[in-house]
N, C-alpha and C positions, 0 to 999 in steps of 0.2 A: 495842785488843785486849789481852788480860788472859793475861799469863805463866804457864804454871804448871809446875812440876816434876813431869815426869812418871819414873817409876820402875818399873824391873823388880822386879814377885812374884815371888820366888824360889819360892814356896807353890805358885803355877799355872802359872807362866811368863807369865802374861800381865802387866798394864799396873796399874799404880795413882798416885792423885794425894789427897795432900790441899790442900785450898782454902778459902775463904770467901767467904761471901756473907751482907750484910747483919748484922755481927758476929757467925756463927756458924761453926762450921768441921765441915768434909764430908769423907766419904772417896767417892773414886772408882773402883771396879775393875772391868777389864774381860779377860776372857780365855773360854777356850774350857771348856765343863763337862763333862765326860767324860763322865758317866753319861747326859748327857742328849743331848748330841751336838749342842749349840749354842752359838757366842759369845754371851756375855752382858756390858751392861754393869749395876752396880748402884751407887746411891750411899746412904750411913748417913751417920748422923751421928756427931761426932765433935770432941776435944777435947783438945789437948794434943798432938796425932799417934796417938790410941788411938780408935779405934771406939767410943765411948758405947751403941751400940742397934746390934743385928743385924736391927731391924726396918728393911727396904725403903723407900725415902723415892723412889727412882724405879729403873727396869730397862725396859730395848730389849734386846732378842734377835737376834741374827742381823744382825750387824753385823763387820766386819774387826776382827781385833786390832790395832789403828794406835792411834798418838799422836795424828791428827789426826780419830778416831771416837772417841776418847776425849774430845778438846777440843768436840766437837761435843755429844757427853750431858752434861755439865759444863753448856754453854751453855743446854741447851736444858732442863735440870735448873731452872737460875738462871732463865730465861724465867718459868717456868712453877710455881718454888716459889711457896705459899703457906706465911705464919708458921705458919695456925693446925695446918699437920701434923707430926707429929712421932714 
């Protein structure tokens, strides 16, 4: 099982992780979106600890603000990435 440092957004209150997979590094955040009135989780990519691209690389909706729904989109992020998206 793969450790990861997860971290309080001060931004949202919700949850954030950065990670890697397959030499590239991820960000993953997940918290509740106001405007829209749903937990979201979403992962970018990222380099150095700074977000690279605000474009979407994957997002589940309506899921609990936890450590262990965040460990699980990570997972299922990594399952399911392919190289050629970005």
């Amino acid at each position: 099982m793969n450790i990861y440092e997860i971290k309080t957004n001060p931004f949202n209150l919700g949850l954030y992780c950065f990670f890697e997979h397959n030499g590239r590094e991820f960000y993953a955040d997940l918290c509740f979106v106001r405007h829209a009135d749903y937990n979201e989780c979403m992962i970018f990519s990222a380099k150095n600890e700074q977000v690279t691209s605000w474009t979407e690389l994957y997002c589940k909706r309506n899921i609990p603000v936890t450590e262990d729904a965040l460990i699980e989109c990570i997972e299922d992020f990594k399952m399911n990435y392919k190289e050629d998206q970005k």
